[in-house]
N, C-alpha and C positions, 0 to 999 in steps of 0.2 A: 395293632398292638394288643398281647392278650395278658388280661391280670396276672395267669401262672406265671408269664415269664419276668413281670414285673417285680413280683412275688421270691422269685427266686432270685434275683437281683439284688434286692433288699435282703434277703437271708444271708445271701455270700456275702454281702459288704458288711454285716452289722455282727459277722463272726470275723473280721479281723481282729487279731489282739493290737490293745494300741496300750500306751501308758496312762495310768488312772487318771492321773490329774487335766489329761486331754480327751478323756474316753467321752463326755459328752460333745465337743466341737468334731472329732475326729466321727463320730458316729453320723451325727448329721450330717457332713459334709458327703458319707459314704452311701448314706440313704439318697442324698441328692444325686451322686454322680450313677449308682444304679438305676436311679428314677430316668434319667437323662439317657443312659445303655440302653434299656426296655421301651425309651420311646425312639431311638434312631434305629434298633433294628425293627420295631413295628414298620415303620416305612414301607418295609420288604425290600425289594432289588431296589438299585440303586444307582442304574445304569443313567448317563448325564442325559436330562433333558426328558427322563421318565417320569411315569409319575410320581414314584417310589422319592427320587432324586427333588422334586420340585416341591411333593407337600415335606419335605425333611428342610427346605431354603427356606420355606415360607416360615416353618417353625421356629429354625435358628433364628429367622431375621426378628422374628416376634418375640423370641427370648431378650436379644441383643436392646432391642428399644425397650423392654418393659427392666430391663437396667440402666435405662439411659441414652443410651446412645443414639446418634442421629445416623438413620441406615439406607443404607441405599442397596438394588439390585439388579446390574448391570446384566443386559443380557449377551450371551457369546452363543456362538452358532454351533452344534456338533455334529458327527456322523450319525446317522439309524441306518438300520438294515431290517424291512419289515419281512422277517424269514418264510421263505413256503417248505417244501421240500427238502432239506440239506443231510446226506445221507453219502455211502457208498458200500456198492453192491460188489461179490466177486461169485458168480454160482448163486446156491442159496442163502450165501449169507451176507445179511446188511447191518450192518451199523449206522448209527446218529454221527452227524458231525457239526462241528461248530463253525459257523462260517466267519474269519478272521478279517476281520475290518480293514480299512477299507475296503466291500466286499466287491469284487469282481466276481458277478453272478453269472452261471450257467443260462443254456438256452435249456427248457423244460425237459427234457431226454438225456440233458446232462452229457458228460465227455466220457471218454470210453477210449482206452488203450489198454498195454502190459502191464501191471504192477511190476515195480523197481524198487527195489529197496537203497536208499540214499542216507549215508550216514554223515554226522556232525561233520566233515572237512568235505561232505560235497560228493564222495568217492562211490560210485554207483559200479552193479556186478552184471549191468547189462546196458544196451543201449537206452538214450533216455528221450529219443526222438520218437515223438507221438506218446510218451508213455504217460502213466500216473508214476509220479515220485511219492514213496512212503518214506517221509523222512523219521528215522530214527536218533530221537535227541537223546541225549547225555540223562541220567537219572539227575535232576534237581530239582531245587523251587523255582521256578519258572515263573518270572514275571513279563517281558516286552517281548517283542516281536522284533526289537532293535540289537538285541543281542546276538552276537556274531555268531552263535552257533545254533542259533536260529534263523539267523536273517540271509546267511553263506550257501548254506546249502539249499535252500530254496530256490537263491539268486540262480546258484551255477545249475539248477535242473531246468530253469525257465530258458538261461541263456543257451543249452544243451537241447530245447525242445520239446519238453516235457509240456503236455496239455493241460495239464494240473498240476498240484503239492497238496498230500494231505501229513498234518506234523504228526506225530504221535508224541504228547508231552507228558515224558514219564516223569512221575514226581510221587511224596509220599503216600498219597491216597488212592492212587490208580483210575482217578476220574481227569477230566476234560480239567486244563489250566489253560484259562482265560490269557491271550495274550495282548499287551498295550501295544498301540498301534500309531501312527502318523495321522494326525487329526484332520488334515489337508490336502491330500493325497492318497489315492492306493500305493500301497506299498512295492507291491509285485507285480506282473505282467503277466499273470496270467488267475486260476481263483484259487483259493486255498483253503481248506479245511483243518479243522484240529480234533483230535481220534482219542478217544479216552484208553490209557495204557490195558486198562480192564478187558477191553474191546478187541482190543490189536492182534491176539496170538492167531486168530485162522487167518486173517490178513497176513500175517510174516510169511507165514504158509504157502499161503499163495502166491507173495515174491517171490520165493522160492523157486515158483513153478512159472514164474511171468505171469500169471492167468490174466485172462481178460477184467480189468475193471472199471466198472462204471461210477462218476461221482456226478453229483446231483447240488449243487447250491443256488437253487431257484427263487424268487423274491425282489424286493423292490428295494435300495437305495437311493434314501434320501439325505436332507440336512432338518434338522430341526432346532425349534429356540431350550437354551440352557441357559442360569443364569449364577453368577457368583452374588456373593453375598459380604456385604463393608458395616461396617459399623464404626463409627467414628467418635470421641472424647475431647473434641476437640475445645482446648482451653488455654488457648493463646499462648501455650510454655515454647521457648525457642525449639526442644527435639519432640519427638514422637518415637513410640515403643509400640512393637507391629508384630502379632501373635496370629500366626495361618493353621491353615490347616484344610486340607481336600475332603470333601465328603460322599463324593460319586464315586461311582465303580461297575466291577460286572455284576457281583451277587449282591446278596445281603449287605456283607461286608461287614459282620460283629467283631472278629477279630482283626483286622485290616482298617477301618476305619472308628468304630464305634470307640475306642478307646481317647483316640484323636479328636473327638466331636465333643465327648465329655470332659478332659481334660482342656477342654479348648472354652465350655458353656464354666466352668468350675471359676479358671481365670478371669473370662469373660465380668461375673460378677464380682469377686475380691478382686482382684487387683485396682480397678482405679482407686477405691482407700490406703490401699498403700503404695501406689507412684503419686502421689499429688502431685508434682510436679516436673508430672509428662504428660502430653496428647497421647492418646493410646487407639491404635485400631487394630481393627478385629474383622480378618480374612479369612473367607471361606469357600472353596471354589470348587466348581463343576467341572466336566472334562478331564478329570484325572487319570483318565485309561486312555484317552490319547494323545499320550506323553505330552502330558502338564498342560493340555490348550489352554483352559481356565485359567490356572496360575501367569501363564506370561502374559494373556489378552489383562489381566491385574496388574502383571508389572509397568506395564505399557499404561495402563488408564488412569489407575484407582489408588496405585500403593504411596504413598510418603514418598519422597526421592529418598534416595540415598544420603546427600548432604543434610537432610532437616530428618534424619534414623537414629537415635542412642543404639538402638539393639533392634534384632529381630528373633524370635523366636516360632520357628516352624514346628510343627506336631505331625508327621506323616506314618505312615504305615507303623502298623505293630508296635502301639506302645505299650501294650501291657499284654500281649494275646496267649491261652494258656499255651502250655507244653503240652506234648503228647509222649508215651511211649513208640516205638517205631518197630516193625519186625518181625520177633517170630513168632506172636499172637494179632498180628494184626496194628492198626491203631488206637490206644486206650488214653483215657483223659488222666494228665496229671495235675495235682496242686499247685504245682510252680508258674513260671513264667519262660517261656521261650525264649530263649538267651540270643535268637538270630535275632535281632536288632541292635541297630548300631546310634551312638550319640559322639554328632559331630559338633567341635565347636571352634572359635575363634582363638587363634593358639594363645593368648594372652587370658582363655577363662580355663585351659585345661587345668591347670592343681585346684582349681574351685571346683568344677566337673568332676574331677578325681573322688575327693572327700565327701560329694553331696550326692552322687549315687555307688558309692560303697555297700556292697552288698544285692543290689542290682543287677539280675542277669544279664550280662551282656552290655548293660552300659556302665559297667563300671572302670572299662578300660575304652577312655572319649578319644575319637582320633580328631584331630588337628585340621580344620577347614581348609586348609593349604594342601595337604593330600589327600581327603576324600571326602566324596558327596555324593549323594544320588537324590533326583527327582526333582522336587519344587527345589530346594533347595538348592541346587545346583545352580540355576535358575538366579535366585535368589543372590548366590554369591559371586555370579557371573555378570550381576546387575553391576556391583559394585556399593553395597551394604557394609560396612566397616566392621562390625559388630554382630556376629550371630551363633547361633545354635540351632540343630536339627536333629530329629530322632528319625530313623526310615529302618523297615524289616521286611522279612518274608516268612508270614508262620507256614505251620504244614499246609492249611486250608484257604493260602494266599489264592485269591482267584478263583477259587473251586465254588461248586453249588456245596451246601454243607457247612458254611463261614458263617454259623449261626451261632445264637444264645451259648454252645456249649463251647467256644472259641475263645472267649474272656470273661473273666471274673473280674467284677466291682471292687473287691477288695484291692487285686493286685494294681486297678487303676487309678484309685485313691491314693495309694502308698507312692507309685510313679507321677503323679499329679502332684501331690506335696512338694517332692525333688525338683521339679521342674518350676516350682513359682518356687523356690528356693532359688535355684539359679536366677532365674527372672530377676529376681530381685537384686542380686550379687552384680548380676548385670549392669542392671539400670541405675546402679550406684551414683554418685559423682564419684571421676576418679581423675 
């Protein structure tokens, strides 16, 4: 972690406008939750079970007890892949590629057929037995590998014969998006790569023409220790209130997690003065990128049941992460807040929901737990929790190298923080 970025942190947070009579409590709280930004993305990567991901547990867990709590750090098991080579060649030209977890590795020379170009419904323009499938994904923010129009045509090139898949996942930046993966499993049946859209144009090229292509994803997979992280209030009240939040990933993850971490340490310290009376815990988990291991090996061990929950409130992806312009200069940083994220909640808190992020990009219109959810949360409400709330998004830089410092502002995470132990509280009412 470096003072500039810490520095800039505190600048943006202490030029939010807030109302006079709050402008000393609202300042501190913003200097704090920058302070908290600047130290989660010092980390660096933050991939489950790295070291980026381990000294970032140890920190939470040491914030968590020097407020109190009594913390424990369960550990759960994740995928590595110690990469050597991962590349494909067609002629002279090579590109990087990302090798997609769970990694089914080549032998050192790598596999070598026709380049096929394979679009989103599977529909290939040539044969795909023996070949490389280039699969061509849809232009979006691409998060899993579970998603149908990534996970279909893949299937159908493997079960067609194709010796390989490399995805090309086009999205706003024209670099490599990180795909979430099956934590327990390989996915596919044969290996696969992911091709940054920047990259791809002499490649289509080459479909074009079948050319010979070689792919290379050479390297060791293994399993290594990740660990979540609890924090526990425990003070004999009949329910408990249970505030999550993921903090592993591919990259950095400033805008993708860092807002989630801070609004999660903000809580963390105010709220037990005002639930007195509730037990309160405080979840934090590893394995996020292969889809939720962390979060359910929690539901399973660590979390409150269901029947002894007033509420739960999850903090996932993209709580505050900037906007971008998008298009015909490129992409440029905006003031605002990126309105892809979504705030789901238990349909008995929506008119609360409504009126307390009013004004709010994107979470000012809350959908209804009974129709939609993604990620932990999902998880979460499949458990069977009576009572809850999630936020989940996908900024431009979801997954990409580049989801740094310039991805969230302090300010807009304070102002979203506020709302949210506003609800919290609304919540946790008696009612």
């Amino acid at each position: 972690m470096t003072d500039p970025t810490r520095r800039h942190f505190i600048a943006a947070a202490t030029a939010l406008p807030v109302a006079a009579g709050a402008a000393h409590a609202a300042a501190a709280t913003s200097d704090t939750i920058a302070s908290d930004l600047a130290a989660y993305i010092g980390f660096g990567n933050k991939r489950a079970g790295g070291a980026g991901d381990n000294a970032c547990g140890h920190w939470l867990a040491d914030q968590l007890a020097r407020a109190g709590y009594a913390v424990e750090k369960p550990a759960i098991s994740v995928p590595h892949f110690d990469a050597g080579a991962c590349d494909m060649v067609v002629g002279d030209i090579r590109a990087a590629l990302m090798p997609q977890p769970i990694v089914t590795p080549t032998a050192a020379g790598g596999v070598t057929g026709p380049l096929v170009r394979v679009d989103a419904r599977g529909r290939a323009d040539a044969p795909l037995a023996g070949a490389i499938a280039l699969v061509d994904l849809p232009y979006g923010r691409w998060s899993s590998a579970l998603a149908k129009p990534v996970r279909a045509p893949v299937e159908t090139a493997f079960a067609a014969g194709a010796k390989a898949a490399v995805i090309v996942t086009n999205g706003p930046t024209g670099k490599i998006i990180a795909l979430n993966a099956d934590g327990r499993a390989p996915m596919f049946a044969g290996p696969v790569g992911l091709l940054a859209p920047a990259d791809a144009a002499p490649f289509w090229e080459a479909a074009m023409r079948h050319d010979a292509a070689t792919v290379r994803l050479t390297g060791e997979g293994r399993r290594r220790s990740a660990f979540n992280v609890i924090g526990r209030l425990d003070r004999g009240k009949a329910k408990w209130v249970v505030v999550s939040t993921p903090r592993s990933g591919w990259t950095d993850c400033a805008g993708e997690r860092g807002g989630g971490i801070a609004a999660w340490l903000d809580l963390a310290r105010g709220i037990p003065a005002l639930l007195p009376d509730h037990n309160l815990a405080f979840l934090c988990n590893s394995g996020h990128e292969y889809e939720n291991l962390g979060a359910e090996e929690a539901l399973k061990a660590v979390a409150p049941k269901p029947d002894a929950t007033h509420f739960w409130l999850h903090l996932g992806a993209n709580l505050a992460a900037r906007d971008w312009h998008e298009g015909l200069f490129g992409l440029a940083p905006l003031a605002g807040t990126d309105s892809q994220r979504y705030l789901v909640v238990s349909p008995p808190l929506l008119a609360t929901a409504r009126r307390l992020f009013a004004g709010f990009a994107g979470l000012e219109s809350p959908y209804p737990s009974d129709k939609l959810s993604a990620g932990e949360l999902t998880a979460i409400i499949a458990a069977g929790y009576p009572s809850v709330a999630g936020i989940f998004g996908v900024h431009r830089f979801h997954h990409v190298e580049g989801d740094d410092a310039r991805c969230v502002d302090a300010g807009a995470v304070a102002a979203t923080t506020a709302a949210f132990r506003k609800l919290l509280l609304a919540a946790a009412a008696p009612g």
